[in-house]
N, C-alpha and C positions, 0 to 999 in steps of 0.2 A: 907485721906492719902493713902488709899491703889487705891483708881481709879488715883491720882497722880502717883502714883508709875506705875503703869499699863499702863496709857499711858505714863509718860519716858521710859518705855521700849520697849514699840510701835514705841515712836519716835526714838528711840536711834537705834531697830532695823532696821528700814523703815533707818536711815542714814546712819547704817553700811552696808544694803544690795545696797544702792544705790551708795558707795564706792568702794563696791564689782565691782559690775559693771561695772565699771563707769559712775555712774549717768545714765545708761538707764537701762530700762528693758528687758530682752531677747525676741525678739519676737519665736513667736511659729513656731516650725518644720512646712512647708508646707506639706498641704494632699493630696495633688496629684502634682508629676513630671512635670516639666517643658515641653516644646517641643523642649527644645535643647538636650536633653539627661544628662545634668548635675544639681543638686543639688545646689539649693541656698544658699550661705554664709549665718552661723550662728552663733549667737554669745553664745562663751559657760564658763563656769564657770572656773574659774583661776584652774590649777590644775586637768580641765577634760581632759582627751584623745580626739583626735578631729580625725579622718578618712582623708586617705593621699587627696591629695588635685587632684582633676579632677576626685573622686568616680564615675561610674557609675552608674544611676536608674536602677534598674532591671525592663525590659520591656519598654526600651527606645530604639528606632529608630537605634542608635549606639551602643547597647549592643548586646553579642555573642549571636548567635541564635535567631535576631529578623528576621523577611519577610525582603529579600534584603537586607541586609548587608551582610557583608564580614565574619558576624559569620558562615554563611546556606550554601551549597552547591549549587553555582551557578548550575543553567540547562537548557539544548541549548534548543530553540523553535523546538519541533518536533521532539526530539532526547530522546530515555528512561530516565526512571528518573533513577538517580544516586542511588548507593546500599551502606550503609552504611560503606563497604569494599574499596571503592574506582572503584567499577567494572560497567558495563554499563546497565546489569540487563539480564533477559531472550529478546529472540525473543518474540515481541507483534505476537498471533497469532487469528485469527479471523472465526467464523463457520457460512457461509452461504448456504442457499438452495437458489434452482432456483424452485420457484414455477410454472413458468408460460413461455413458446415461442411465440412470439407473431409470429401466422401464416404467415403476411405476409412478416414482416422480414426477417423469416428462407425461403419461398419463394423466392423474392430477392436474397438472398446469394447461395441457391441451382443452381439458375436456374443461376449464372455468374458461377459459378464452375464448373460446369455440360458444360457450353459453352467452358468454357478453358480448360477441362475435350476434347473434340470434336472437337478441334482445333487441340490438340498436337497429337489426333491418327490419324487424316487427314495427318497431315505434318510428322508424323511418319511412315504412310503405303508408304506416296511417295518416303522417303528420304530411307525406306527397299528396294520399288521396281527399283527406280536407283541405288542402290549398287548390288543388285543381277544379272540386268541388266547388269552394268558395267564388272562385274565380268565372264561373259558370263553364268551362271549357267540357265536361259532360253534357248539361244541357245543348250547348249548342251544334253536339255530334250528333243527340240521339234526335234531334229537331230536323239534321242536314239529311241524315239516315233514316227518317221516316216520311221526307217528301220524295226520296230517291225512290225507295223502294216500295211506299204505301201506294192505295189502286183507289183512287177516288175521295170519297172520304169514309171508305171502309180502312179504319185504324187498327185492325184488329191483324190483319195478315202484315201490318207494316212491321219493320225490324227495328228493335229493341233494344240500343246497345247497353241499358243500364242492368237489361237481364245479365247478362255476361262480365262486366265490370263494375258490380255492387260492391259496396262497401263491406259486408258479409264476407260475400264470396272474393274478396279481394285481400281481406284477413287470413280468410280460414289457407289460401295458397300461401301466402308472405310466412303462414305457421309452420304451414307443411316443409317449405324452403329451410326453415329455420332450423329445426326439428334432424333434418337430414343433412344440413349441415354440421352440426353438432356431433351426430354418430360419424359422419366420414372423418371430418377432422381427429375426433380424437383416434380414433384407427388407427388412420396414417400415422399421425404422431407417435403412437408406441410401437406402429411396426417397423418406422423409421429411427429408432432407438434402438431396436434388436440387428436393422441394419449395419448401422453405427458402429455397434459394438462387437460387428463380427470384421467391421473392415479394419477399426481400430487394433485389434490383434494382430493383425498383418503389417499396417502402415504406421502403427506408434501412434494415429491419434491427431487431432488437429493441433499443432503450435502456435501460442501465444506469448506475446511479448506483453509483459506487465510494464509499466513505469511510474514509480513514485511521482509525486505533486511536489515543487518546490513548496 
């Protein structure tokens, strides 16, 4: 009598739970999130609270604060990262040394410098000695220099000063200048490269500080 009784109650239970129900059985919460970002329809017990409808998974694709969503502070390619303030952050600044000149580079560069350097005191000495010319300030020296020093008006032993400061010979020196600067300069320049690069092994080199442009 009593396993009778025990299973009417089994059965009777097993009919009121599947009443309950209606006639199905709950399936089981899922254990991992969808890949749409929302939570699968559940079925739940008459009289339970059920969560508003379109819940988010926390750490779904669509939830605040996932990579690339509209939860994260978009940030421009190449542009600081954003500060939790809303601001654009510090200046990136960056420390490099120059360990090394390669001789013949700084060669090259010296010796066009140095040319252009020998160009503009050529065409500088000329463009001085036609304005002084223009101006008459040679006539009026070699006029004061040949009453000083001429002996009557024998003008032949008088002194001359345009023998010495011709236009000629005032080129052909401004060339010579020129000419010799050019070889010194570029010298120096690659000898002080081989300098460089031998103090630079010892001392690491000169340090610089880079800095991005807002």
């Amino acid at each position: 009598m009593s396993g009778a009784t025990g299973a009417g109650g089994a059965t009777g239970g097993l009919a009121g739970g599947q009443q309950a129900y209606g006639g199905q059985t709950p399936p089981p919460p899922p254990s991992t999130p969808p890949a749409g970002g929302f939570s699968q329809p559940t079925t739940y017990a008459k009289g339970q609270p059920t969560p508003p409808r379109g819940t988010r998974v926390p750490g779904s694709p669509g939830s605040p604060g996932a990579p690339g969503q509209g939860g994260g502070q978009p940030r421009r390619p190449g542009g600081p990262a954003p500060t939790p303030g809303g601001g654009t952050g510090r200046t990136r600044k960056a420390r490099l040394r120059v360990t090394k000149a390669d001789p013949w580079s700084v060669m090259k560069v010296s010796f066009l410098l140095s040319l252009a350097l020998g160009v503009i005191i050529i065409v500088a000495a000329a463009v001085l000695w036609m304005t002084l010319d223009g101006l008459g300030v040679f006539s009026s020296l070699s006029g004061t220099l040949k009453d000083v020093t001429g002996s009557g008006s024998d003008s032949s032993s008088a002194f001359n000063l345009m023998d010495y400061i011709g236009f000629g010979k005032v080129m052909l020196f401004t060339t010579l200048i020129a000419l010799v600067d050019i070889v010194l300069m570029t010298a120096l320049a690659t000898l002080a490269a081989f300098i460089y690069n031998s103090a630079a092994g010892f001392t690491g080199g000169i340090e610089l500080t880079l800095a991005e442009e807002d």
